[in-house]
N, C-alpha and C positions, 0 to 999 in steps of 0.2 A: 393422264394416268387414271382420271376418276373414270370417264369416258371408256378407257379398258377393261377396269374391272368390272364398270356395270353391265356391258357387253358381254364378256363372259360370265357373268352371275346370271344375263336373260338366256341363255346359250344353254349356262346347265340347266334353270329350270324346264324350260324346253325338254331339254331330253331327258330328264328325270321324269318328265310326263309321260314322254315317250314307252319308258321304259315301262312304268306302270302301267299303261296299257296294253302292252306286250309287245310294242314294237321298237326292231332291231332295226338302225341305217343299212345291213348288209345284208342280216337274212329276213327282214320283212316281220312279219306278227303273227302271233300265235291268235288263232280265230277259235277254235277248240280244242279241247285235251280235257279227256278222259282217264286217269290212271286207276281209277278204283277203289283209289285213299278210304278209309272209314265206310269202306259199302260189305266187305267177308260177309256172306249167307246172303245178299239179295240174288234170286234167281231161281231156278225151279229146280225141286228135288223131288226124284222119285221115293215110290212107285207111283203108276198111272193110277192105280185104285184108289190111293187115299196121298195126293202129290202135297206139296207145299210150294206157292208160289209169293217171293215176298219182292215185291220193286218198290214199297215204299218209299221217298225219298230218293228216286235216281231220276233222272230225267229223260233216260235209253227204256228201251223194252226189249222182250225176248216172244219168238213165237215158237214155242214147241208142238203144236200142233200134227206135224211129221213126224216127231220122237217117238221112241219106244224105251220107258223106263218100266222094269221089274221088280226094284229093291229100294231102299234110302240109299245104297252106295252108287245109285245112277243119278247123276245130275248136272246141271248147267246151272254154273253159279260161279259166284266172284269166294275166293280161297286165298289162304292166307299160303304162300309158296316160299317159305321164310324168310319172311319177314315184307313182303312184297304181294299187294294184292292183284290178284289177274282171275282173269273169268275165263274158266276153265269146261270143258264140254267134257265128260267122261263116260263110258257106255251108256251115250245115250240111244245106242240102236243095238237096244237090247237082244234082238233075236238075230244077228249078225249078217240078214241079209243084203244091206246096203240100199234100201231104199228108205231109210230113215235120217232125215236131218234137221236139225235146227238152228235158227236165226237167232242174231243180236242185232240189233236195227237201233244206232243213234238218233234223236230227235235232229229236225231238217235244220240247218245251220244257213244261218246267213251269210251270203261271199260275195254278193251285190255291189260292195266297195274295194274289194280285194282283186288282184291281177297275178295269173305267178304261183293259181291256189296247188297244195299238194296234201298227199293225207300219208300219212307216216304211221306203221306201230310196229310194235314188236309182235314177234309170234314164237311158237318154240312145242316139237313137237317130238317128244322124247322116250318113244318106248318104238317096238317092232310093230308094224303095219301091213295092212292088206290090200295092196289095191285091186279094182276103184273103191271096196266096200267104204274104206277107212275115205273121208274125203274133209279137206280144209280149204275155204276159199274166203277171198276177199273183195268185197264188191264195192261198186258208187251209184249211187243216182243225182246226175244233177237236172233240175228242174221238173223234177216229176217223171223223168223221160225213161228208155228203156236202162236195163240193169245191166253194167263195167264190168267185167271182170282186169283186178290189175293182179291179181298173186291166186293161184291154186299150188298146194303139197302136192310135189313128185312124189309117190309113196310106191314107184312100179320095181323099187328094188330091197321093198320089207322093212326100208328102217326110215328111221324120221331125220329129226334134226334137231339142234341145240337152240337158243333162243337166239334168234335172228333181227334185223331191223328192216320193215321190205316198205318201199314205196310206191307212187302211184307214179310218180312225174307229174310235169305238170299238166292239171286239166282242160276240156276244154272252159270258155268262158261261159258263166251264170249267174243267176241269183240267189241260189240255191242249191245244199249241194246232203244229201240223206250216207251213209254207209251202212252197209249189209254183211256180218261175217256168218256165213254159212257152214256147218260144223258136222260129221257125224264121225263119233267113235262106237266101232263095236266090241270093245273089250276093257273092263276096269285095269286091263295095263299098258294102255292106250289114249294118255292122255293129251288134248288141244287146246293149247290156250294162248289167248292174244292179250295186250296190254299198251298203255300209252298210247291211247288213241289219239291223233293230232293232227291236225287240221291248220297247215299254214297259208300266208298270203301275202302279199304287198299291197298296205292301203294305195290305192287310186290318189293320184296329186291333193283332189278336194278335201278328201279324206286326212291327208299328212296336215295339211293347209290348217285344217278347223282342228287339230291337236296343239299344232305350234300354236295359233292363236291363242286357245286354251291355256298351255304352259306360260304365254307370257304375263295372260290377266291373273293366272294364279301367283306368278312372281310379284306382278306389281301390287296384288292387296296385302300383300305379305311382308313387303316393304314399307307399309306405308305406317 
């Protein structure tokens, strides 16, 4: 009987670690996520003449350099959508010809350990649209290589769509894996915006291996 319960006591600290490092026995680990928590105003507000660019404290960047903002009510920034923050692109192609867009570019994530990786987020794009003018994409790079597209906005029949969940499948294999979401609205009633960026995977054997190790030496000094 002692022999059962210490087996199960090493069993859950095990997966108690597991857990804290974000990984599941069935769906693998969360390797990144993005949600936006505590970031409302990081991001770029127009106008072009006199913009406000705040990324303080985020660890993503944005390149607007293709944008065209006219007003402070044009911008790409994280917004409070009640009660839920999401980084939102809104006429940012101010003069509505549709050669204006801009980027949100996550910092390059490690997946070197992971097998199985996928990138997951919500998107949600809720007003009437133009195409191509109006355009929303979502991209990958793994290992520096050329740029994925796994999701582009149908917008060829005027209207958008409610907030959605779109994923990539799974990738191929690397070390490294960057995301690109590519954005242009040409109207403040034409709003794009994405959230819960996530990034899963299944640690590789060695990987699992040096956790449960981990979990069992954290049980046994805990016991002692």
């Amino acid at each position: 009987m002692h022999f059962s319960f210490l087996h199960s006591a090493v069993l859950s600290g095990s997966a108690a670690l597991l857990m804290f490092a974000g990984v599941s026995s069935a769906d693998g680990a969360t390797i990144y996520l993005e949600d936006f928590t505590g970031q409302v105003g990081k991001g770029y507000t127009g106008p072009d003449s006199g913009p406000t660019l705040d990324l303080a404290g985020v660890d993503w960047t944005i390149d607007v350099t293709d944008g065209e903002y006219s007003a402070t009510s044009d911008y790409f920034r994280v917004v409070d959508n009640g009660g839920d923050a999401v980084m939102r692109f809104l006429d940012n192609d101010a003069d509505g010809n549709g050669d204006d867009h801009d980027e949100w570019i996550s910092p390059v994530i490690d997946i070197s350990s992971y097998t199985d990786v996928a990138i997951s987020m919500d998107v949600a794009a809720t007003g009437g649209y133009l195409a191509p003018r109006d355009m929303f994409t979502l991209n990958y790079r793994i290992d520096g290589g050329p740029l994925v597209e796994f999701f582009a906005a149908d917008f060829s029949d005027g209207t958008g769509f409610p907030e959605q969940n779109v994923s990539s499948g799974t990738l191929a294999p690397g070390s490294s894996l960057q995301i690109f979401v590519h954005g242009s609205s040409i109207s403040s009633t034409r709003p794009l915006e994405f959230d819960d960026v996530t990034v899963t995977g299944v640690p590789e054997p060695a990987s699992l291996a040096l956790l449960s190790a981990g979990g069992l030496l954290m049980l046994s000094r805990r016991r002692r």
